[in-house]
C-alpha positions in Angstrom: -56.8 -34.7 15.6 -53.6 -35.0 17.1 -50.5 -33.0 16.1 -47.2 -34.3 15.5 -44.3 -31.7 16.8 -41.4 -31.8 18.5 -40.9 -31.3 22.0 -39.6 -28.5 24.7 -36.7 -31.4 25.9 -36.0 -32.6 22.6 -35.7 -28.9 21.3 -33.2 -28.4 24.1 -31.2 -31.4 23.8 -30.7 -30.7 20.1 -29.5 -27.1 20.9 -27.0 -28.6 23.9 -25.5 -30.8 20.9 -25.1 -28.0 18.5 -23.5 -25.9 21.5 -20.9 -28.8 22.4 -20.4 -29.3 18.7 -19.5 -25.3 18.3 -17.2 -24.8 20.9 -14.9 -28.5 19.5 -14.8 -26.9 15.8 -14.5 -22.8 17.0 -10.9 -23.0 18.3 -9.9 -25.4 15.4 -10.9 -22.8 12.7 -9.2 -19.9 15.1 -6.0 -21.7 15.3 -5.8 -22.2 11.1 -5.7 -18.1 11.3 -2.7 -18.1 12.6 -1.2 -21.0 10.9 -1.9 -19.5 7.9 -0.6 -16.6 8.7 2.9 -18.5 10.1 3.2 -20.2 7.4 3.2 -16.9 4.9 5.7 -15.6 7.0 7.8 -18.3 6.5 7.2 -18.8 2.6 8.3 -14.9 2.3 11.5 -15.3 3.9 12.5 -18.1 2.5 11.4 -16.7 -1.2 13.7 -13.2 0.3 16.6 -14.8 1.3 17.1 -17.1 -1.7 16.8 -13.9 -3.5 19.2 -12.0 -1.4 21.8 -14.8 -2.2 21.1 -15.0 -5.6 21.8 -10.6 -5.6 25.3 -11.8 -3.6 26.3 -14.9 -6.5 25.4 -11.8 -9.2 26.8 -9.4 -7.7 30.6 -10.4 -7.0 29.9 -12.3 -3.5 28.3 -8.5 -2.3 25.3 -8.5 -0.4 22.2 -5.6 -1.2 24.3 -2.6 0.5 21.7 -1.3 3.2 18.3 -1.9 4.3 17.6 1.6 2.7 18.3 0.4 -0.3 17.4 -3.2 -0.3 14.1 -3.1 -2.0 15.2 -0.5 -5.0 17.9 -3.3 -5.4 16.1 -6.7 -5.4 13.2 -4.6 -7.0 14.6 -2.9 -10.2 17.4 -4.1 -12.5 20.9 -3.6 -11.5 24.5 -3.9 -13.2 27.4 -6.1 -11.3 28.2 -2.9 -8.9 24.2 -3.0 -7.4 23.8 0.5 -9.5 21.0 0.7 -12.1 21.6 -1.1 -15.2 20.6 -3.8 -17.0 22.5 -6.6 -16.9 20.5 -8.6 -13.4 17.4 -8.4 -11.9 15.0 -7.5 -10.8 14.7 -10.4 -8.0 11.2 -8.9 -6.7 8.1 -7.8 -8.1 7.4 -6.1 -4.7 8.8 -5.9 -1.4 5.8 -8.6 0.2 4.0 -7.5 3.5 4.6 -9.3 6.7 1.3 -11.1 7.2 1.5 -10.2 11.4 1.2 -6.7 10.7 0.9 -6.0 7.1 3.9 -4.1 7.1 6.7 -3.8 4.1 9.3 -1.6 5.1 12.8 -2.8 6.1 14.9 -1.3 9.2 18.4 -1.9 9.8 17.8 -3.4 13.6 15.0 -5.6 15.3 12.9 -3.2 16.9 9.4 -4.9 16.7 8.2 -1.8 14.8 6.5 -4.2 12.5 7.9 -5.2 8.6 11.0 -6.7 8.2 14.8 -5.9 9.0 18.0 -6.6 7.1 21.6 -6.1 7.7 23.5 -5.5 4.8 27.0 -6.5 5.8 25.8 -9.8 7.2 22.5 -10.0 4.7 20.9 -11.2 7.5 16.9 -10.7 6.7 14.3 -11.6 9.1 11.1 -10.4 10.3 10.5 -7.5 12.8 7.2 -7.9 14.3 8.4 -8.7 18.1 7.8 -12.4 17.9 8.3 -14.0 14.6 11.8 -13.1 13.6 13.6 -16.1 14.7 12.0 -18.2 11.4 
């Protein structure tokens, strides 16, 4: 009786495939990390600073006054001089993380400790994580 099976060589070319097949798709799927990840980043700042501008168009042509203060003000409603009230806002839900290092605090200058920074006299906002903050 003879048995019908595949062979050592055939075994081995099918694994050769499936290895040059692997290492053409790996880096594609690596690569859409970070694109994803890019492309949050740039989806939060532009939702940010159209909400910044929108605070500024509210709020007699004044930007959020510091970066200490920037989230209580695009986060909870405010009256035309940025103090608590009723009559605008709030602009935010949240204060969104930065998706390079999951980090939602706001400094006043860019010094890569991760998050975001803002300057309140220029309401310039951008990121601070060291290598993305020129979106």
């Amino acid at each position: 009786m003879k048995r019908i099976a595949f062979t050592l060589v055939e075994l081995l070319i099918v694994v050769v495939i499936l290895g040059i097949l692997a290492a053409v798709v790996v880096p594609q799927f690596s690569d859409a990390s970070g694109d994803a990840q890019l492309s949050s980043l740039s989806t939060n700042l532009q939702t940010i600073r159209g909400q910044i501008e929108l605070y500024r168009l509210q709020h007699n042509s004044s930007y959020p006054t510091s970066n200490a203060t920037l989230v209580t003000q695009l986060t909870t409603q405010t009256d035309m001089t940025g103090a608590a009230g009723t009559d605008y806002g709030p602009y935010l839900m949240s204060m969104p993380n930065n998706p390079f290092d999951n980090k939602n605090s706001v400094a006043a200058t860019q010094d890569g400790s991760g998050g975001w920074t803002y300057i309140g006299a220029t309401g310039v906002f951008q990121a601070n994580d060291g290598g993305h903050d020129s979106l």
